[in-house]
C-alpha positions in Angstrom: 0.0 0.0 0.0 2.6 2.2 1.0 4.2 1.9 -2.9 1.2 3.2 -4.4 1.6 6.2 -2.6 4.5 6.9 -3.3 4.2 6.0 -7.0 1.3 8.4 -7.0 2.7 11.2 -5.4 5.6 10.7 -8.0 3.4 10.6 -10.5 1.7 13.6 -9.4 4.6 15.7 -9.1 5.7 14.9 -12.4 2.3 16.0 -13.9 2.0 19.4 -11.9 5.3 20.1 -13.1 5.0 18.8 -17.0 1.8 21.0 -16.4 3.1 24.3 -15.4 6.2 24.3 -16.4 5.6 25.3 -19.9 3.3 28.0 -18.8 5.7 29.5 -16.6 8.5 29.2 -18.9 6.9 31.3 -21.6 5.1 33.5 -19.8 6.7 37.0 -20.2 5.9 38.4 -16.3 7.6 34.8 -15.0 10.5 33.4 -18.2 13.2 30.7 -17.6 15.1 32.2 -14.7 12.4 32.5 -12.4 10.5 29.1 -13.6 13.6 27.4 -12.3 14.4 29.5 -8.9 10.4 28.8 -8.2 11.4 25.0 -8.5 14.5 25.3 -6.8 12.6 26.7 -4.1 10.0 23.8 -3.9 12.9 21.3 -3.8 14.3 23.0 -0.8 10.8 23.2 1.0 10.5 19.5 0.3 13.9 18.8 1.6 13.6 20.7 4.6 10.1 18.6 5.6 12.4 15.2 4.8 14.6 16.3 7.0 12.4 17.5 9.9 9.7 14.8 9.9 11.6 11.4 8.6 13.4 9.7 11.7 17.3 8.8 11.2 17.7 5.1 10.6 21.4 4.9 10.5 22.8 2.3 13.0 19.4 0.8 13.7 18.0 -2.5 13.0 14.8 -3.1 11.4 13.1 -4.5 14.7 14.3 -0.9 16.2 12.7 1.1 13.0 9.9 -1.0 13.3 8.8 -0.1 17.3 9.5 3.3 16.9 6.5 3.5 14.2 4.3 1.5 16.5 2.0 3.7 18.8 1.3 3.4 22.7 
C-alpha cells in the first residue's frame, strides 16, 4: 500500500510540473530564470520537511525502526 503512494505522489509531481512548467517558462511576467528559482525553491521546502519529519535510521535495525512507528 505504501508503494502506491508513493508511486502516486511521483506521479503527481511529475504531472503538476510537466503542467506548469511550460506555462511559466513562456510567460513574459515569469520566463526561464524564475521558472527554475520557483522549483529550486520547492525542492528546498520538500527537503527541509524530509529532513524535519523522517526519523534517522542509521545504526538501527529493522526490529528498532519498526517499534519506533508503532504507537502506545
Amino acid at each position: 500500500m505504501r508503494w502506491r503512494l508513493s508511486k502516486f505522489g511521483d506521479t503527481l509531481s511529475c504531472c503538476i510540473v510537466a503542467q506548469t512548467f511550460p506555462m511559466l517558462n513562456d510567460s513574459p511576467a515569469v520566463g526561464p530564470a524564475i521558472t527554475f528559482w520557483i522549483y529550486a525553491a520547492v525542492s528546498l521546502v520538500s527537503f527541509l520537511f524530509v529532513l524535519a519529519m523522517v526519523p534517522e535510521t542509521k545504526g538501527r535495525t529493522l526490529e528498532e525502526i519498526g517499534a519506533s512507528w508503532i504507537k502506545h
